[in-house]
N, C-alpha and C positions, 0 to 999 in steps of 0.2 A: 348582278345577283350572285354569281358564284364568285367573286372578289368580298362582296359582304358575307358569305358564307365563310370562307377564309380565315379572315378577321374574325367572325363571329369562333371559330373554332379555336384560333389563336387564344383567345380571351380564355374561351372557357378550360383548353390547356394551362395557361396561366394560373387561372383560381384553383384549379382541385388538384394540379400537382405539390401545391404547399413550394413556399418560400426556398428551399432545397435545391431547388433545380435550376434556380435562375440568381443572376448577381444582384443587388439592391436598384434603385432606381438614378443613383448617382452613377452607374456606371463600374463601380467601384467592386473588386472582388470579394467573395461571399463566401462566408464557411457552409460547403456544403458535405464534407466529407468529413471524418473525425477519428482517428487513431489512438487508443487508448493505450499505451503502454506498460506493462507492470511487472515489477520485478519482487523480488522475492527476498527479505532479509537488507536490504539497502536502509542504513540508517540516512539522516539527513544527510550529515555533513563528510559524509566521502563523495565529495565531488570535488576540483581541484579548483573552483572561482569560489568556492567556498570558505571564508574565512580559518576556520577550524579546522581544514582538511589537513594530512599529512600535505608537505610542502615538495612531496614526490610524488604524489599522486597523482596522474594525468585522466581524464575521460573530457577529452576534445570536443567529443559530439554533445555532451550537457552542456558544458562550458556554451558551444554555442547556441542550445536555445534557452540559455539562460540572458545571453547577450543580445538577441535576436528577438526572444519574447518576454515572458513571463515569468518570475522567479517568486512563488508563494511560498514565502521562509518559514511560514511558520503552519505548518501542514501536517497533520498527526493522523492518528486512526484511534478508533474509538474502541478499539478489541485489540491489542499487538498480537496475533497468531493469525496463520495462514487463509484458513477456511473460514474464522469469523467474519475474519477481515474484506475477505475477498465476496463474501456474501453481502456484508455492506457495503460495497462497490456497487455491485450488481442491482441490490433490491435498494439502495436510500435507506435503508433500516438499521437503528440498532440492534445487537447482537438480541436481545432479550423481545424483538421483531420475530427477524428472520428465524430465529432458534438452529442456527446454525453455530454451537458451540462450545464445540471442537473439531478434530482434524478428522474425526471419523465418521460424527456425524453426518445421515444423508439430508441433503436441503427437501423441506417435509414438501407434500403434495400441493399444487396449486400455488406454489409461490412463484411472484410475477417477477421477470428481469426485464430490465429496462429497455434492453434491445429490442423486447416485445413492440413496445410503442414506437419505435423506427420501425421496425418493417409493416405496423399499420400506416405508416405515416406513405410507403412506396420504397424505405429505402432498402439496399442489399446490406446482409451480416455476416461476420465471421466470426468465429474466434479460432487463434490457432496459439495452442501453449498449455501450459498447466491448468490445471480444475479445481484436482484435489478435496471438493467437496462430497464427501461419500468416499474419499479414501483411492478403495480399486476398482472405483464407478468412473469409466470413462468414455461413457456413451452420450452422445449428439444429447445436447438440450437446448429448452426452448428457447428462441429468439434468436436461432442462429442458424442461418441458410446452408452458410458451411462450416466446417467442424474436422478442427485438427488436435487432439491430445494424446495423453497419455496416463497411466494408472497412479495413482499416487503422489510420490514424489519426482518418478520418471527417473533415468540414471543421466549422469552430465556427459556422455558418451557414448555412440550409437546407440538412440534412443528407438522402441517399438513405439509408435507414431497410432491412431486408431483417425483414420484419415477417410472423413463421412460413412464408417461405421464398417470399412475394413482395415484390419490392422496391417501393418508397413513395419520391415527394419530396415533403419536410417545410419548408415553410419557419420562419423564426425561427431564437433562439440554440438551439444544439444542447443546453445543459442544460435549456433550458426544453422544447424538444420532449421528450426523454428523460422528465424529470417529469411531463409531463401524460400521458404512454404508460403509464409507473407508475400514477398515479394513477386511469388510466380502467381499465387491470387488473385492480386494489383494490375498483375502486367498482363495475364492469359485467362485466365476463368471467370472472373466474376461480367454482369454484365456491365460493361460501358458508358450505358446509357442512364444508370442508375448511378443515382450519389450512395455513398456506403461507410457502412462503421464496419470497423478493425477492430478487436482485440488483439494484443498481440502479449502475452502473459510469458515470461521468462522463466523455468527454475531458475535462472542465478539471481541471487549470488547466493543461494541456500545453502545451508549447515549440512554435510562437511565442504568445505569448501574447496573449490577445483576452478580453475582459470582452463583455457584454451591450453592448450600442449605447449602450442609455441609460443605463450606468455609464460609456462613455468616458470618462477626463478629469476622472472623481471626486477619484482623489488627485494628480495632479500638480502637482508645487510642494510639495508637504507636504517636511517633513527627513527628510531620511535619516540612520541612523546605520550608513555604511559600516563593515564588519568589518575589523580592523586585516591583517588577514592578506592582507588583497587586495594590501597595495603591495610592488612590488618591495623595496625598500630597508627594509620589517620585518625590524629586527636579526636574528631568528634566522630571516629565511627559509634564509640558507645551507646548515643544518642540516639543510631538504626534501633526499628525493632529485631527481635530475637529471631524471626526467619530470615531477618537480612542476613543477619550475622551466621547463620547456619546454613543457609543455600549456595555460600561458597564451598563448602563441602559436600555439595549435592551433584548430579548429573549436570548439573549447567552451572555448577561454581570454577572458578581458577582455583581453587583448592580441594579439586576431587579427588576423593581416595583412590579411586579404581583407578584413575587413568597418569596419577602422580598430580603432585602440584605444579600450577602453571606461574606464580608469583614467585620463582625463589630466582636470584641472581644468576649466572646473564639472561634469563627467562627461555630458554629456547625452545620450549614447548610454546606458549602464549603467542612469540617472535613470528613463530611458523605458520600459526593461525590469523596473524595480522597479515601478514605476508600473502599469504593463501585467499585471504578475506579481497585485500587491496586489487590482485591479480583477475581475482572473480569478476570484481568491480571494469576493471579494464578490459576483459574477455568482452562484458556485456555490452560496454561503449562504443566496443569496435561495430557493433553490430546497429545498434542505433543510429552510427553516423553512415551504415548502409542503407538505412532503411530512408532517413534524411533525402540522402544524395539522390535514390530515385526517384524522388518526392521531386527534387529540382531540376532532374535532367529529364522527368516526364510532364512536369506543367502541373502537376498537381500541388505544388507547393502554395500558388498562387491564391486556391478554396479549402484549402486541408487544413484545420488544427490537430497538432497534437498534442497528446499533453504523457510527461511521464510520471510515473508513482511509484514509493515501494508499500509491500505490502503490511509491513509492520517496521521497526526501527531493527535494532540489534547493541547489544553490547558486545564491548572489547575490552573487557577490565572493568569495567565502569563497577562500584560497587562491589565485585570481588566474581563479579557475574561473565558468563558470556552466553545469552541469548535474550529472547524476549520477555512477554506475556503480563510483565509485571510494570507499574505506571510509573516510573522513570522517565526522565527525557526521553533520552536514549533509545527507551523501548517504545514509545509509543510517537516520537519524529520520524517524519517519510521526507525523504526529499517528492517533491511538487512541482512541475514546470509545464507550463502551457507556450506553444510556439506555434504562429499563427502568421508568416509574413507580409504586410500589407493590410492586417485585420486589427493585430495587434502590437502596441506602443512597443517598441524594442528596449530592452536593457530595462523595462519596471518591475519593480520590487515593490512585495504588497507584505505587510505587515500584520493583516487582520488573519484569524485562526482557521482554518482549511480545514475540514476534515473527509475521510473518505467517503462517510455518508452523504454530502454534499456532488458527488461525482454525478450520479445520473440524475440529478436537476439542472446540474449543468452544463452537460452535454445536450440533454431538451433543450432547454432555454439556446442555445448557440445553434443548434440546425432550426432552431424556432418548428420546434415538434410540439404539440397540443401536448402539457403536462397530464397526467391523471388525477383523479380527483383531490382534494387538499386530505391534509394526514395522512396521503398514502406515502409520503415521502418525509423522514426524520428532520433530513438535510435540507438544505436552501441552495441556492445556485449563485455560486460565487461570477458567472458569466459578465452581470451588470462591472463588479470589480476590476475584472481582466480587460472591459473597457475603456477602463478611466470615468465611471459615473462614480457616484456619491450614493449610500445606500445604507438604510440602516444594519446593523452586522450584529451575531451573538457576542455577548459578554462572556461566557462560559460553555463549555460542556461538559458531559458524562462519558467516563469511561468504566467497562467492565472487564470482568475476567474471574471465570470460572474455573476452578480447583477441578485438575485433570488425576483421576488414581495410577496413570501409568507414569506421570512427572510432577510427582508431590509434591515437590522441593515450595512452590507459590501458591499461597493459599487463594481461597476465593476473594477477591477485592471490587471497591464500587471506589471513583474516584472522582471528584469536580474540580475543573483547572478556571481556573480566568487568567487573567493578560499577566498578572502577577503574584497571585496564590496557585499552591494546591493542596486539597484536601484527600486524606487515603483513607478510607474505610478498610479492616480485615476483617473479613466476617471466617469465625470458625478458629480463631488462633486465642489462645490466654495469652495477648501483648498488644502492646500499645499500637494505637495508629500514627499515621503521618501527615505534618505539613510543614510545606516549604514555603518560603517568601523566594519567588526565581527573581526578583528583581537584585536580591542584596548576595543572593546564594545560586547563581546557577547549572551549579552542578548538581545542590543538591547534596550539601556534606553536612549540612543541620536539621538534625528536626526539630521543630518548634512546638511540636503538639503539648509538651510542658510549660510553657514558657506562658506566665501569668497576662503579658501582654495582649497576647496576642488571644487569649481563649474568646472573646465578643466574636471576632473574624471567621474564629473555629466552630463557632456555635452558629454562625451565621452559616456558612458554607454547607456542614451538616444535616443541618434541615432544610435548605435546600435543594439536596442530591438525594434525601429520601423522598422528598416531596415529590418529586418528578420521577424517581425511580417507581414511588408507591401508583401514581397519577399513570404511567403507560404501563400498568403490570410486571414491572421489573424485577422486582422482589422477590418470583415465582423462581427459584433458580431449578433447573433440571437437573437429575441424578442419569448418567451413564449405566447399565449394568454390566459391572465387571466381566474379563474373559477369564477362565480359570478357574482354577482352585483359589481362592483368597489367602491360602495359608502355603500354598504351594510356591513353585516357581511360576511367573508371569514372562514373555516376551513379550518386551518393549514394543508399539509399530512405531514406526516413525512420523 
């Protein structure tokens, strides 16, 4: 009797802890934990297995779960700025969702994060790193047990830490404090016995750019191979519209007035910032392949996926630009890897379109946590993909991006990409719109939006991106109310 009782508890252990807590029925290891990693300003292709990368470029620890796991090349975000973006992480939603957007906006009342449905599921949460939604709101929010940030943008050097809701000064690089706060989580605080999701959200490699001390001055002097689009006098810049051609003179142009021009011969402003940029890059590598290696030398490797992301793309010249926001490559490609040893095929390359709204479907779907009801997620869960199944996949998406008063330079724009078109809507500007064929152009140095051919494709696409934009209430765009005097002087936030 008390042997069938046993058993009988055994079982029902079994059922109501959820799939999480135990390996499949083959014996086989089980993703039961899941490390979400994100960094900040990381275009796709500075990685160094990366085709396109500088050929100096080193980040070791990508390289290997890029060799080891999953490598989704083609992974974008549906917002390129911080706090949109990072809201569409969180909730599945697009920006016109969640209405998180801008950098200062606070994420409104009652909006659900995905971590919510793991800890109904049993399991433990963290997050430790940047927020930045609400600006210099950096208090404990929901769906997370414990709770490591900082206000804003945070500084990349002894960072005040708000460290479950008392503040802390850390000294060191801010990636490196971040990583040992994770990693003392991992190893000492969190419980044991529970499976658990990581955030683990990076400042780097954000604007201005700052590497680790003792990576200063790693690559400078290495070549560059500046992107042809950056010079005025690229034959078909004319083809840009009129804010392209003007927001290189803006706060985020290589041709800014205030700060001098960064395109003039031997460029050493621009140089400093690639430089600067690359080193960032490798600061935060270093840190990744910490966080790896404990992962191996504690057994966790074995049930852990993790996966890393940036949170919008970034230019480096591209177009006469250096920053985000606007639907360029450039700006709106993340690099995307998922690494999962013994769960998932090593060394595969997936080709279909990723996006960040896609992330907490598929991190459900991978601890096999009971999704929430349908529509409450944008995105789809790339999970069945990362397996090697066969599955139907979108054709296209939408992107947006809302016209900020404090960095005017990019107007408000709605955009729809497929595998080889894109369409640019500017809404609010007297000039033309944009579209590329990326198959024949992919940088992006033609616009096509005149070209008699192609207007069926244009018109197609068009309606389209209002149709769906009009169909989930897109169209409503929100107004900010200004700080200041309108006519006065304004500080910038960041």
């Amino acid at each position: 009797m008390r042997l069938a009782c046993k058993i009988l508890l055994l079982c029902f252990v079994a059922l109501f802890s959820g799939n999480v807590f135990a390996d499949d029925a083959t014996g086989q290891n089980k993703i039961r934990n899941v490390i979400f990693i994100l960094s900040d300003d990381h275009r796709f292709d500075f990685m160094s297995f990366h085709p396109n990368s500088p050929k100096w470029l080193e980040t070791p620890a990508l390289d290997r779960m890029a060799k080891e796991g999953v490598h989704l090349a083609n992974a974008f975000v549906t917002t390129s700025l911080c706090s949109p973006s990072r809201a569409s992480i969180l909730t599945g939603q697009y920006m016109h969702r969640h209405q998180v957007v801008d950098n200062q906006r606070p994420v409104p009342p009652g909006t659900t994060f995905f971590p919510q449905y793991l800890q109904k599921a049993g399991m433990q949460t963290a997050y430790v790193g940047k927020w930045h939604m609400g600006h210099d709101d950096d208090s404990k929010r929901p769906g997370f047990d414990h709770w490591v940030s900082f206000k804003g943008q945070g500084s990349y050097f002894d960072p005040v830490l708000n460290v479950n809701g008392k503040r802390q000064q850390f000294e060191g690089y801010n990636a490196d404090v971040l990583t040992d706060l994770a990693l003392k989580w991992m190893n000492s605080e969190r419980d044991q016995k529970k499976p658990f999701y990581l955030q683990l959200a990076f400042k780097a490699v954000h604007y201005p750019f700052q590497p680790a001390r003792r990576n200063a001055g790693r690559y400078h002097g290495k070549p560059i191979d500046y992107p042809q689009t950056r010079a005025r006098t690229e034959r078909n810049y004319r083809t840009q519209p009129n804010w392209v051609k003007e927001r290189r003179y803006s706060i985020h142009g290589i041709d800014h007035m205030e700060t001098g021009p960064f395109d003039k011969d031997p460029v050493p402003d621009l140089d400093d910032l690639y430089y600067d940029y690359a080193e960032a890059v490798y600061s935060l590598d270093e840190n990744i392949a910490r966080l790896l290696d404990y992962l191996d030398k504690s057994g966790l490797s074995k049930n852990t996926l993790v996966m890393y992301m940036g949170d919008n793309g970034f230019h480096l010249g591209e177009h006469g630009f250096y920053d985000k926001r606007d639907a360029f490559e450039t700006s709106i490609r993340v690099p995307l890897l998922a690494w999962a040893p013994g769960n998932l095929e090593a060394g595969k390359k997936l080709e279909q379109m990723a996006l960040n709204i896609d992330i907490a479907p598929t991190i459900l779907e991978a601890l096999e946590v009971t999704p929430p009801a349908a529509g409450t997620f944008d995105g789809q869960s790339f999970f069945p993909l990362l397996k090697g199944d066969s599955i139907d996949w979108r054709k296209h998406f939408i992107y947006e991006y809302h016209w900020e008063w404090n960095f005017p330079a990019t107007p408000t724009l709605f955009a729809i990409r497929t595998d080889r078109f894109k369409y640019v809507y500017y809404h609010g500007t007297w000039d033309i719109d944009s579209f590329h064929d990326l198959q024949t152009d992919p940088d992006e140095r033609h616009n096509l939006i005149q070209i008699p051919a192609y207007q069926p494709q244009i018109e197609k696409m068009r309606a389209r991106l209002f149709e769906e934009l009009n169909t989930r209430n897109g169209l409503n765009v929100p107004v900010r109310i200004p700080h200041g005097d309108r006519l006065g002087q304004r500080k910038l936030p960041e």
